[in-house]
C-alpha positions as CSV (number, residue, x, y, z in Angstrom):
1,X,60.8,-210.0,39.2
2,X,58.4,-211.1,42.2
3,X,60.3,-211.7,45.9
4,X,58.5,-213.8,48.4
5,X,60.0,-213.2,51.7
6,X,59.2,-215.9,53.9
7,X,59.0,-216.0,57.8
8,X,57.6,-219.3,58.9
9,X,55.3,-219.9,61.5
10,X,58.0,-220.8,64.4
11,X,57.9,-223.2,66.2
12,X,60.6,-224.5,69.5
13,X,59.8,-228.1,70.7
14,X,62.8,-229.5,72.0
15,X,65.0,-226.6,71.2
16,X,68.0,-224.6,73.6
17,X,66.6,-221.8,72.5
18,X,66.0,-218.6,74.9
19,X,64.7,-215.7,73.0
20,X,61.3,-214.5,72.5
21,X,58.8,-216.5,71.1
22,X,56.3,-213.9,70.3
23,X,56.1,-212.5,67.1
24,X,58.0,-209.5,66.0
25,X,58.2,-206.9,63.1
26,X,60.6,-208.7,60.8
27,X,62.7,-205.5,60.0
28,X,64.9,-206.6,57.8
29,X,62.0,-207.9,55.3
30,X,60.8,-204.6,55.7
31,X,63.8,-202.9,54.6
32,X,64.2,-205.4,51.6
33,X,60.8,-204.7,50.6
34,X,61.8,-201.4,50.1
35,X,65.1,-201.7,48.8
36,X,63.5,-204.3,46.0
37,X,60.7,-202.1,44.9
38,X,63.0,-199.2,44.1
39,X,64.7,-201.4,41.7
40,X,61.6,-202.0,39.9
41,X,60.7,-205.8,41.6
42,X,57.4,-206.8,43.1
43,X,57.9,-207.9,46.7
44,X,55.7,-209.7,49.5
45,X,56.2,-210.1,53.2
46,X,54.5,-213.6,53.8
47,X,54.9,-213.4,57.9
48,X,53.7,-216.8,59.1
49,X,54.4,-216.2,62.1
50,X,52.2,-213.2,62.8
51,X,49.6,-214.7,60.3
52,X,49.8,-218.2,62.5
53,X,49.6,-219.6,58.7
54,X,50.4,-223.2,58.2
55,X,53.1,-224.8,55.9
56,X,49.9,-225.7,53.8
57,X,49.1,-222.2,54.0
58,X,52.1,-220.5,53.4
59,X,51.8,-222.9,50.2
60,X,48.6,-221.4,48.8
61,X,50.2,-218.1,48.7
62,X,53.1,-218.7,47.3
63,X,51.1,-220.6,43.9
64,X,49.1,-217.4,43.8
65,X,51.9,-215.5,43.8
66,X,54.3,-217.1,41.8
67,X,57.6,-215.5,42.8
68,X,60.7,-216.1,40.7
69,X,62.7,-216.0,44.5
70,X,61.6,-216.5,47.8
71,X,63.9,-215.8,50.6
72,X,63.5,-217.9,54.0
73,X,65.0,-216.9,57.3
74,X,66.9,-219.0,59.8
75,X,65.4,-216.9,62.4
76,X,62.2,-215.8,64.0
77,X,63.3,-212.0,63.6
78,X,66.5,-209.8,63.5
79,X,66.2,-209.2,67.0
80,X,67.4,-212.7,67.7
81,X,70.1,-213.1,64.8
82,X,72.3,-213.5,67.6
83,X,70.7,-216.2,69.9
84,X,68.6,-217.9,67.3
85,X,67.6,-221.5,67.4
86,X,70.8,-223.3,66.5
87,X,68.5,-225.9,64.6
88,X,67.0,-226.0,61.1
89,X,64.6,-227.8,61.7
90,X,61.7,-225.5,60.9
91,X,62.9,-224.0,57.7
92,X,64.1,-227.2,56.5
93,X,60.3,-228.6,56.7
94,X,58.8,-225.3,55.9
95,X,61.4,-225.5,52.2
96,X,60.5,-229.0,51.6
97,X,56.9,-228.2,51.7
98,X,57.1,-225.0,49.2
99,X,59.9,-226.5,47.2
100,X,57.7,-227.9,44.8
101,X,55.7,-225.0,44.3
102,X,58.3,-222.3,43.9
103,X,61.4,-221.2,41.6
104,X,64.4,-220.4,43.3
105,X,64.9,-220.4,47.1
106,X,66.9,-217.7,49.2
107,X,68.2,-218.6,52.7
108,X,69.2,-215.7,54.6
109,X,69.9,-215.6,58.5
110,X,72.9,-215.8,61.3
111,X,73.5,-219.6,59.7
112,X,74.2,-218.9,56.2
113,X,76.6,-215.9,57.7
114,X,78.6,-218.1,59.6
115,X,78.3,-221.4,57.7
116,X,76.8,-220.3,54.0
117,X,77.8,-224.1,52.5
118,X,76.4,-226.5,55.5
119,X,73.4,-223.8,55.7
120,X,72.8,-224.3,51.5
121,X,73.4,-228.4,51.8
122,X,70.7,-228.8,54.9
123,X,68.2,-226.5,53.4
124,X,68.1,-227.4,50.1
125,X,68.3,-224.1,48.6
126,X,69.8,-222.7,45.5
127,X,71.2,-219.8,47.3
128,X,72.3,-218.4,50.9
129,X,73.3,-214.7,52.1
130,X,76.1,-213.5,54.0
131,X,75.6,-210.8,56.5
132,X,72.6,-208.1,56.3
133,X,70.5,-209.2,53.4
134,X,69.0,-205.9,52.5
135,X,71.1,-204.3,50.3
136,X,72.0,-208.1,48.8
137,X,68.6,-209.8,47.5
138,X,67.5,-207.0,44.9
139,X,70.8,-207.9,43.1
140,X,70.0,-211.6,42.9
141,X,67.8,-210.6,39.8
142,X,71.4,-210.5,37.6
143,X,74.1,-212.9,36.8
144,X,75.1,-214.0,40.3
145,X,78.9,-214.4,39.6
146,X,79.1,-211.0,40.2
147,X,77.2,-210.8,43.2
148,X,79.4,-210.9,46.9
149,X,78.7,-212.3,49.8
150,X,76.5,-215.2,48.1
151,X,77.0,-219.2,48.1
152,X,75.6,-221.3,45.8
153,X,75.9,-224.2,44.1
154,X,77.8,-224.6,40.5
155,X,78.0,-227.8,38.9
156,X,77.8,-229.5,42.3
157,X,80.2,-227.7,44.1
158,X,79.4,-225.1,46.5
159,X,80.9,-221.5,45.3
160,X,81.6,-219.0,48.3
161,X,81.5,-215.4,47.3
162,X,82.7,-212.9,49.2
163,X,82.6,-212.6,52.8
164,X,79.6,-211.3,55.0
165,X,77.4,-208.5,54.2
166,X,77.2,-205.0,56.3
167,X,74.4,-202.4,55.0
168,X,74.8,-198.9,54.7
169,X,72.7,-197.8,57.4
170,X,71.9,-194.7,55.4
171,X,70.2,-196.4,52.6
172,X,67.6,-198.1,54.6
173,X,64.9,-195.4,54.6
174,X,61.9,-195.2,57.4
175,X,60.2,-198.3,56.9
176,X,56.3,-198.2,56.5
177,X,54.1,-201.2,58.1
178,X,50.4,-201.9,57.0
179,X,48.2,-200.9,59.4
180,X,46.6,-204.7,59.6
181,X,50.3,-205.9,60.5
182,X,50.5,-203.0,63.3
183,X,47.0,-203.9,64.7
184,X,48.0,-207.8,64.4
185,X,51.4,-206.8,66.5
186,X,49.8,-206.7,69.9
187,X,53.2,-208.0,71.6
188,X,55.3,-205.7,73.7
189,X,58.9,-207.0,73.7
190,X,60.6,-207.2,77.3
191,X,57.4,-204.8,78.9
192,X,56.4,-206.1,82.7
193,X,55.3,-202.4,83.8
194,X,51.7,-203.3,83.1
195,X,49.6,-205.1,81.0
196,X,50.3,-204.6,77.3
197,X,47.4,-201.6,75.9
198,X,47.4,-201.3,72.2
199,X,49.8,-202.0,69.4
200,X,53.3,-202.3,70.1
201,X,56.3,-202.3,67.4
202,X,59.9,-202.9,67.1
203,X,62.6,-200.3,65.6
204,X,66.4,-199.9,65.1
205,X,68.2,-196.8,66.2
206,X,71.5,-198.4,65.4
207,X,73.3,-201.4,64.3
208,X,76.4,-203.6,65.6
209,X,78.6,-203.0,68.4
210,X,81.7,-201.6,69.0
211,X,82.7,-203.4,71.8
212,X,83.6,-208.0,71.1
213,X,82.7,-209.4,74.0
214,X,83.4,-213.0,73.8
215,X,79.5,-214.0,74.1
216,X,78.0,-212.0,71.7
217,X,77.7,-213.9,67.9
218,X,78.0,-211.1,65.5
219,X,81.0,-211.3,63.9
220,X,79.1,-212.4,60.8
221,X,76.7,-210.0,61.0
222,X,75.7,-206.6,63.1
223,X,79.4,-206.3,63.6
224,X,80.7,-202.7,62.9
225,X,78.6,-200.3,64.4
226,X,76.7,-198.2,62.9
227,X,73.9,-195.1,63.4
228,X,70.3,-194.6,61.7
229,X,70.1,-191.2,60.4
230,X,68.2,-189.2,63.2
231,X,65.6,-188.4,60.3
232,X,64.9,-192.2,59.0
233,X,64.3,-192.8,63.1
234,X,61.7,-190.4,63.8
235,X,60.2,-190.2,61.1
236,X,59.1,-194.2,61.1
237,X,58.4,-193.5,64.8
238,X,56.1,-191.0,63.6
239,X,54.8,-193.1,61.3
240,X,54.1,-195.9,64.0
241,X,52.5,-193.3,66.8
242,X,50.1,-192.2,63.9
243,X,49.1,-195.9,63.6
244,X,48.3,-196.5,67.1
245,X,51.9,-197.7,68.6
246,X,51.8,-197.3,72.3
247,X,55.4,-198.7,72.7
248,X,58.4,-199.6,70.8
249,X,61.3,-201.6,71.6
250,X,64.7,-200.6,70.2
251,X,66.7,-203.8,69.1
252,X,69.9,-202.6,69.1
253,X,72.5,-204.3,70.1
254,X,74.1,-201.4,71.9
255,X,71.6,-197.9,73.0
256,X,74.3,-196.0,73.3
257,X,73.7,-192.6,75.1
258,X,72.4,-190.5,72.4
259,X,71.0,-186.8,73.7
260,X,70.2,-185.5,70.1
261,X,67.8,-189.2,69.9
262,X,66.4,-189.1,73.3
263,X,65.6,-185.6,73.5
264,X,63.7,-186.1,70.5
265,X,61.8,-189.1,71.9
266,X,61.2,-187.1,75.4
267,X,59.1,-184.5,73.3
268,X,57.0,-187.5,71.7
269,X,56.6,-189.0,75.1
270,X,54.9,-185.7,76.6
271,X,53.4,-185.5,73.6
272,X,52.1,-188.7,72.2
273,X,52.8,-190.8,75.3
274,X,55.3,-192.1,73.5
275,X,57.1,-195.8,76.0
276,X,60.3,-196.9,75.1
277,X,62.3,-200.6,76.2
278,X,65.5,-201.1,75.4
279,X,69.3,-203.3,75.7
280,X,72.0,-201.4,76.7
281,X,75.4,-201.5,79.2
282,X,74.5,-199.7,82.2
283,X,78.4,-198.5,82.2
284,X,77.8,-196.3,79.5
285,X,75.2,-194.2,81.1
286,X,75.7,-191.3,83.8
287,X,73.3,-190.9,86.6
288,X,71.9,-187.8,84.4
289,X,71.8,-189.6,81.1
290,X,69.7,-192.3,82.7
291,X,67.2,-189.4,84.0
292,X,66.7,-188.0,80.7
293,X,66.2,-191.7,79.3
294,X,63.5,-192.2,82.1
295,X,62.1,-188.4,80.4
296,X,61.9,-190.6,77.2
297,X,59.9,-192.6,78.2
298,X,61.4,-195.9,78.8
299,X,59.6,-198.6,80.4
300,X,62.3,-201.3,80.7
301,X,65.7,-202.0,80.2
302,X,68.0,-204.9,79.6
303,X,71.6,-204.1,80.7
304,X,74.2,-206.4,80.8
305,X,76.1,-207.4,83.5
306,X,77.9,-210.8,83.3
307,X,79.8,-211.0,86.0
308,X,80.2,-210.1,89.5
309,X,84.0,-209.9,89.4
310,X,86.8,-208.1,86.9
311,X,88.1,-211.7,86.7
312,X,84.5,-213.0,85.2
313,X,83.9,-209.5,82.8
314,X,87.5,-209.5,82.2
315,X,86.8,-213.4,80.7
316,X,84.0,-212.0,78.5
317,X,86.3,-209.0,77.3
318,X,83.5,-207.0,78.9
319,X,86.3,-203.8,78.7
320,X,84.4,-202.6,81.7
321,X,85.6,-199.7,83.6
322,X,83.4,-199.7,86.5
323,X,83.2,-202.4,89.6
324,X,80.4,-204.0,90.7
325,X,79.2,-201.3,93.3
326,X,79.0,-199.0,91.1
327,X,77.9,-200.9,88.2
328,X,74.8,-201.6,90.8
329,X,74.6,-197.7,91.7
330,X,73.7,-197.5,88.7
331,X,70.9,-199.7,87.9
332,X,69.7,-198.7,91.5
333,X,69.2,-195.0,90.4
334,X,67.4,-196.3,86.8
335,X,64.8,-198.1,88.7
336,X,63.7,-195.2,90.7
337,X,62.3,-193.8,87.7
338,X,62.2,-196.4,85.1
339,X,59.5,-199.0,86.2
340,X,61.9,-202.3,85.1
341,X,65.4,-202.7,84.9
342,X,66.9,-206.0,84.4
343,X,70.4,-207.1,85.5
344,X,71.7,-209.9,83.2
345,X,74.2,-212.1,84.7
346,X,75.9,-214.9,82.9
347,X,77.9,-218.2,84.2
348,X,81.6,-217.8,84.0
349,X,82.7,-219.9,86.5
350,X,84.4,-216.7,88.3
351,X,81.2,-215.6,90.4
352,X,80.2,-217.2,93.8
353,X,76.9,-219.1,93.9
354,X,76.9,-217.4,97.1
355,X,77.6,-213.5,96.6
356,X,75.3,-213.8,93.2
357,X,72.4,-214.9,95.5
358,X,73.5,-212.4,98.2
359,X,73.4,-209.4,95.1
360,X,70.8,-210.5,93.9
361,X,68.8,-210.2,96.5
362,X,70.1,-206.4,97.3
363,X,69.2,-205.7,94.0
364,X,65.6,-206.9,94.3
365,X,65.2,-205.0,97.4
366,X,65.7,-202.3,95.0
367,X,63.3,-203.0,92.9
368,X,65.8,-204.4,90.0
369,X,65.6,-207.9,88.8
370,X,68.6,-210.0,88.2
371,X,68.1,-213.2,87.0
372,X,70.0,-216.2,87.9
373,X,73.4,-216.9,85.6
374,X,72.3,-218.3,82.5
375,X,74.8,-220.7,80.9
376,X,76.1,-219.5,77.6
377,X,75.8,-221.4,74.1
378,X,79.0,-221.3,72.3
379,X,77.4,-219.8,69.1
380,X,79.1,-220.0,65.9
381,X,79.8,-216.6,65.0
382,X,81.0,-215.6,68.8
383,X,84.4,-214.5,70.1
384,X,83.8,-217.5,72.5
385,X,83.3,-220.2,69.5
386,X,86.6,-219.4,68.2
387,X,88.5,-219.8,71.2
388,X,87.2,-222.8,72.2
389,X,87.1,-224.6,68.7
390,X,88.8,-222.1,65.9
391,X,87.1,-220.8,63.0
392,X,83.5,-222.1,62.1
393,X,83.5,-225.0,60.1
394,X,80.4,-227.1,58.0
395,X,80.1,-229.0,61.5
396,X,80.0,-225.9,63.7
397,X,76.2,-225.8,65.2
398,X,76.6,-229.4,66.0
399,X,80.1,-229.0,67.9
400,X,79.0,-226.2,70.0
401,X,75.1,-227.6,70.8
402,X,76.4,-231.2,71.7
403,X,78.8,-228.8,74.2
404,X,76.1,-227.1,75.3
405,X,73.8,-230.5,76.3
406,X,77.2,-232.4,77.5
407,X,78.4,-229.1,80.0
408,X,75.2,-228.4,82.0
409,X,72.5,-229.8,83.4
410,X,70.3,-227.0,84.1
411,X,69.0,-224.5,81.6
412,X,67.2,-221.2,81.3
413,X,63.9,-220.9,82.8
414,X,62.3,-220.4,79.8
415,X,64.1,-223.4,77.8
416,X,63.2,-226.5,77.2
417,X,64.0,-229.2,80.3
418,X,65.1,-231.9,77.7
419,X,66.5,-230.5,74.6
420,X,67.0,-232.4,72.1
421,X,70.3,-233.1,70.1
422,X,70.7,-231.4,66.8
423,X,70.5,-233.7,64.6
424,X,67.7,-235.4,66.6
425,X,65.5,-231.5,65.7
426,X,66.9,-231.2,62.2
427,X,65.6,-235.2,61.0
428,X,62.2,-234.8,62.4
């Protein structure tokens, strides 16, 4: 059977959303690729995003194709499963335009893992995913009542089976990109050092997190952690230095300290001149770990912060065992040898307008940015979501984005300055 995997060209008028709007490797196509050709199908990546290909576009290759299933995700890339664009709007147009010209449609994304049966009614499709689709699409080609984590329609009522999907980490081997996508992939994801030289690519070391903060929307997805194999790592590193890759970002939700991993990246940074970025918690690292990171090769890091005080990180479950001086100690001692270390901070309501603008300013005096609190969306799927409203329902993105628009007035620098309301994005 023939799998179109679809990533539409993305677009973000209007939207709340915050993450990246470059385009990235879409690594969990790339493991489905795999996956599906070793059970005998015939698979296609159709990235629109990278290709800048228009609906219209994206059309014409589908006819010439003519795949029995093509698979459409709810967000730009894995990376941002957990802060995607809570709309639908550009799926939704993207399925209307190929519905005519296609078989069966897959959803798969954060949506259809936390609300499978609204996600199937908005998109129109015959199908939605749970969890990690990897492992789940190449068994889509049999009878699907005995297929889990699926929900689709059966004589007009929508069938749930099973509960979100987690993939064993071991049985996604090294993935292989075509050189025209690595030469097309001139983004460097979260790299302010200096100006982006050459390709740049996106990798996994690990997957999950062990740790619930209350901001973080996994549960449906990326929840249980989970480590590559060392071998699978390195050996699609390898693949991507061979190609040209200057840099690779690691879109873990937790880099844990690993010494086996980045002893084995410090060699291909002497080496190959190997750079590194990362998204980490700064607690987890000891003033010698974070040398032997720098010795990697990393460029820039992401560490979470939250809150100033135990009463905001003890809000967010942040578990953390360090206080704010030395949490700051810390990223101090990075930036001496790691050219950018972010601080995030989030708005808890616990933190002084005040002593944030007072640490921040210490902190950019040494060289680390912290940007200002960013207020959180309530994302179905999130510790937070649950305790504010209980477990997702059909009506869950709209609940928690008409909270978002009604609770602040100010936004993230890099968001829209009039968002539009849901339902306003998803009707356009």
């Amino acid at each position: 059977m023939r799998f179109a995997l679809v990533n539409p060209n993305w677009t973000f008028n209007g939207s709340i959303y915050f993450g990246c709007r470059e385009p990235h490797l879409p690594l969990e196509y790339g493991y489905a690729k795999a996956l599906l050709e070793k059970a005998g199908h015939e698979a296609l990546i159709v990235d629109g995003q990278l290709g800048q290909f228009s609906h219209v576009e994206i059309c014409d290759v589908l006819k010439e194709f003519r795949p029995d299933f093509t698979v459409v995700t709810t967000a730009p890339s894995y990376l941002f499963w957990r802060c995607p664009p809570p709309e639908l709007a550009v799926p939704q147009r993207l399925i209307r335009e190929i519905r005519p010209v296609v078989d069966t449609i897959v959803a798969v994304g954060p949506h259809g893992s936390t609300t499978p049966r609204a996600t199937l009614q908005k998109l129109n499709v015959d199908v939605v995913v749970l969890g990690e689709c990897e492992e789940v699409l190449p068994r889509l080609g049999g009878a699907w009542s005995t297929v889990d984590s699926i929900c689709y329609s059966v004589s007009g009522l929508r069938r749930l089976q099973g509960g979100p999907h987690a993939s064993d980490m071991t049985a996604l081997a090294p993935l292989k990109w075509p050189d025209a996508v690595i030469n097309a992939h001139t983004h460097h994801h979260h790299r302010f050092d200096q100006p982006f030289n050459g390709a740049g690519a996106e990798m996994e070391t690990s997957r999950g997190c062990p740790y619930h903060c209350t901001f973080c929307a996994k549960d449906n997805f990326r929840d249980r952690y989970r480590r590559r194999p060392l071998g699978a790592v390195l050996a699609e590193l390898d693949r991507l230095l061979s190609q040209g890759v200057e840099y690779v970002y690691f879109i873990d939700e937790i880099f844990l300290p690993n010494r086996e991993l980045l002893e084995a990246l410090a060699f291909r940074h002497r080496h190959a001149g190997l750079k590194i970025g990362l998204q980490t918690r700064i607690d987890f690292w000891s003033h010698a770990m974070l040398d032997l990171l720098a010795d990697a090769g990393c460029v820039s890091i992401e560490a979470g912060i939250e809150s100033l005080t135990p009463e905001g990180r003890e809000l967010l479950v942040k578990k953390c065992k360090l206080d704010t001086q030395e949490l700051s100690a810390r990223l101090v001692h990075a930036r001496r040898r790691i050219p950018f270390v972010q601080g995030n901070l989030i708005e808890t309501g616990k933190d002084d307008q005040e002593t944030v603008q007072l640490w921040r300013e210490r902190m950019k005096e040494a060289g680390v940015w912290a940007n200002d609190p960013v207020p959180l969306f309530p994302y179905p799927g999130s510790p937070d979501y649950t305790l504010r409203w209980g477990t997702p329902d059909d009506l869950a993105w709209e609940r928690a984005h008409e909270y978002y628009l009604s609770s602040f007035s100010r936004f993230s620098d890099i968001q829209e300055n009039r968002p539009l309301a849901l339902a306003e994005l998803e009707h356009q």
